[in-house]
C-alpha positions in Angstrom: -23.5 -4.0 -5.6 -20.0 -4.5 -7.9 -17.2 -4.3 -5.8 -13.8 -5.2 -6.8 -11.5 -5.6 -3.5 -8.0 -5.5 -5.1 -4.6 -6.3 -2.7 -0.6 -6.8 -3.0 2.0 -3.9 -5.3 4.3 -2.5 -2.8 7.9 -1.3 -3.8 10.4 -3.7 -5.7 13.8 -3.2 -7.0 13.9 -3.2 -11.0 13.8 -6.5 -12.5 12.2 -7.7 -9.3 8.0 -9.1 -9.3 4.8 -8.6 -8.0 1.8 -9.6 -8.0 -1.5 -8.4 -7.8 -5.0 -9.8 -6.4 -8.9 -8.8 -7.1 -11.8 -10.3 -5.8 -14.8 -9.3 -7.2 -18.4 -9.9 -6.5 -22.2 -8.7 -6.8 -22.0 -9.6 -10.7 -21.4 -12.7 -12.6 -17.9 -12.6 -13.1 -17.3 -15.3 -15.7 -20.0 -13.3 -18.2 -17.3 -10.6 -17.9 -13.9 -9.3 -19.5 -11.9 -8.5 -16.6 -8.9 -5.6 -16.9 -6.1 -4.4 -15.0 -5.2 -0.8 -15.7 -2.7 1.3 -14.5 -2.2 5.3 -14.0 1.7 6.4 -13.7 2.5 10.1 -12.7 1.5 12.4 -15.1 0.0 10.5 -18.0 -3.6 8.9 -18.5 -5.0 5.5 -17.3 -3.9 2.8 -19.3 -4.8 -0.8 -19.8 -2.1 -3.0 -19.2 -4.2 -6.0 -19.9 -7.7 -7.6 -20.2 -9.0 -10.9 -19.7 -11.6 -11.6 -22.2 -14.6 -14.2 -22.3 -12.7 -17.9 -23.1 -10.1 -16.9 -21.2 -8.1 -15.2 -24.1 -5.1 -12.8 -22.6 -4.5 -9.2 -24.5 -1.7 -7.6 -22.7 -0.2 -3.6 -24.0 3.2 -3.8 -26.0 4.9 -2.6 -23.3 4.2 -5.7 -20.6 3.8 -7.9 -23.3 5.9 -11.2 -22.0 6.8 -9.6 -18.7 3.3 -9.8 -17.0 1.0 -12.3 -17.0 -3.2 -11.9 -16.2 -5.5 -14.8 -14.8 -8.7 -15.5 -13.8 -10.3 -18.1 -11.2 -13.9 -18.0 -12.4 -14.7 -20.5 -9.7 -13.3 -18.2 -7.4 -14.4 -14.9 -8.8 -10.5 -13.5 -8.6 -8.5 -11.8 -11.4 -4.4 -12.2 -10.9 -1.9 -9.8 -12.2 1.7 -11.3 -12.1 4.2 -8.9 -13.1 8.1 -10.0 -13.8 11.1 -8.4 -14.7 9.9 -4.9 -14.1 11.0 -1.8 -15.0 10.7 2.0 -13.0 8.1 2.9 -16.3 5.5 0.2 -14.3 5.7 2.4 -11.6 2.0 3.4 -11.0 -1.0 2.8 -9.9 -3.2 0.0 -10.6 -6.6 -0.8 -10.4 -8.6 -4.0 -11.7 -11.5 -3.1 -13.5 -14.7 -4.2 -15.5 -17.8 -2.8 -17.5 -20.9 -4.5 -16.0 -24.0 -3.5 -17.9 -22.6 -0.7 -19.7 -20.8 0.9 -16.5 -17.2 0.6 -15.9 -16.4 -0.6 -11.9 -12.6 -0.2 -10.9 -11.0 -1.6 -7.6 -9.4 0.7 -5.2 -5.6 1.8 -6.6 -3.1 0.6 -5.3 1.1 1.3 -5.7 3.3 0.0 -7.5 7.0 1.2 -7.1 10.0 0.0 -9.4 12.6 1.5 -7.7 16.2 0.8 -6.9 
């Protein structure tokens, strides 16, 4: 079976950082883009940014320079480092992938930018 065991968000102070963890397993993890998405309160589920095959980064405009994605393909792990953030990254996030055709997400976890 997929699984996708995420840990770390928490509360931090604006301009503070975080970071988050996934471990996946039960699929071949380096044959697979690899997301992190988030939810804040009241809007839709948005990708914040994806991991693609070669290791190529894609990140949305508004993280763009502030967070940084990784992958450990040895290690089947997907890292979400996020600087300098701002109360609009308050959400929830979950890692995520689409393994033949169905999408598997991680359990949510919180992420508060708060002072």
């Amino acid at each position: 079976d997929v699984q996708l065991q995420a840990s770390g968000g928490g509360l931090v102070q604006p301009g503070g950082s975080l970071r988050r963890s996934c471990a996946a397993s039960g699929f071949t993890f380096s044959s697979y883009a690899m997301s992190w998405v988030r939810q804040a309160p009241g809007k839709q589920r948005e990708m914040v940014a994806i991991s693609t095959l070669g290791d190529f980064a894609n990140y949305a405009a508004s993280v763009k320079g502030r967070f940084t994605i990784s992958r450990d393909n040895d290690k089947n792990t997907l890292d979400l480092q996020m600087n300098d953030l701002k109360s609009e990254d308050t959400g929830i996030y979950y890692c995520m992938s689409t393994v033949e055709g169905t999408p598997y997400f991680g359990q949510g976890t919180q992420v508060t930018v708060s002072s």
